[in-house]
C-alpha positions in Angstrom: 16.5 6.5 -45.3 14.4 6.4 -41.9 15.5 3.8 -39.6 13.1 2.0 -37.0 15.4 1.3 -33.9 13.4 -0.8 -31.7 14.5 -2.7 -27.9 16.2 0.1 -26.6 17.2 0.9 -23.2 15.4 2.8 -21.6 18.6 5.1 -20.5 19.1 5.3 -24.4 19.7 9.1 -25.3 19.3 10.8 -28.8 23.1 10.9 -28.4 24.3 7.7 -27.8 22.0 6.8 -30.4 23.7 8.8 -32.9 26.8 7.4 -31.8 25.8 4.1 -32.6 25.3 5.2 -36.2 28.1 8.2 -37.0 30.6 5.0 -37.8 28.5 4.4 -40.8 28.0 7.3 -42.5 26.3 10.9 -42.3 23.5 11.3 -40.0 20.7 13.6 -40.5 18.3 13.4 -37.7 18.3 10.9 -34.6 14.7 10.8 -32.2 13.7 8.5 -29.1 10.0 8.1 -28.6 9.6 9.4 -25.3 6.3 8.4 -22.9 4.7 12.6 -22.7 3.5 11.5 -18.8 6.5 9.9 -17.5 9.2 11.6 -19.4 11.2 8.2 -19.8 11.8 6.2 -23.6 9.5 4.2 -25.0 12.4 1.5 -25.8 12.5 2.5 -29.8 13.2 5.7 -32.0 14.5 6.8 -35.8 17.6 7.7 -37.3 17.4 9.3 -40.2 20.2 8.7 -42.9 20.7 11.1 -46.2 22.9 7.8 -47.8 20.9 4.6 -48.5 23.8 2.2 -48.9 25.4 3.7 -45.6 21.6 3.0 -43.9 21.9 -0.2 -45.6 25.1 -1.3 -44.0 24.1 0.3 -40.7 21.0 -2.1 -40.3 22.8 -5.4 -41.2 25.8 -4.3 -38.9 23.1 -3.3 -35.8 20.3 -5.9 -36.1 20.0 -7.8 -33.3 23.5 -6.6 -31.8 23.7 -6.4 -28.0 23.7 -3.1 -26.7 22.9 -2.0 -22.7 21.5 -5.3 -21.7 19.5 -5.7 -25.0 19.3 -7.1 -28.8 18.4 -3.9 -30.5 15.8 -4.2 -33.6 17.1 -2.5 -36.7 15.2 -1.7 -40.0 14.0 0.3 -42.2 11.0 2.5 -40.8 7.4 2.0 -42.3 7.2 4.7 -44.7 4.0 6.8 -43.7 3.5 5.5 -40.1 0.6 4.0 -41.3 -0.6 1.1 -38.7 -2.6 -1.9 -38.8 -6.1 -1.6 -37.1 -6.2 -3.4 -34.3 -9.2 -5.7 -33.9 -11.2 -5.5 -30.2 -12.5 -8.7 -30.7 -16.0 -7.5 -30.9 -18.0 -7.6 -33.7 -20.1 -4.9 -35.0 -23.5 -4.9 -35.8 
């Protein structure tokens, strides 16, 4: 299962990251979303976990748990990255 990790510190490394999950089961694959002009994290990234239940118990242990000065957002990721547009506000004609 991908897992959105969202309100991270910004000192947040790949890491600590998987550090935070290891205690919950195996972990695949661990990424902060890093800015490409600044070099510094976004605040949010992915762990990836082969075992559902153990993703499963991860998020309801992690969501919203205080971690470096912030509640960190736990759930599963949006399968696809598919977004919602975004309205300008401007009609089109």
């Amino acid at each position: 299962m991908n897992i959105y990790v969202g309100n991270l510190s910004y000192n947040i490394t790949e890491d600590s990251l998987r550090s935070m999950f290891e205690e919950f089961g195996e972990i695949e694959s661990t990424k902060v979303i890093m800015d490409r002009f600044t070099g510094r994290s976004k605040g949010f990234g992915f762990v990836e976990m082969p075992s559902n239940s153990e993703a499963d118990q991860a998020i309801k242990a992690l969501n919203g748990k205080f971690i470096e000065g912030r509640n960190i957002k736990v759930n599963q990721a949006n399968p696809g990255g598919k977004r919602s547009r975004r309205s300008s506000g401007r009609r089109r004609y």
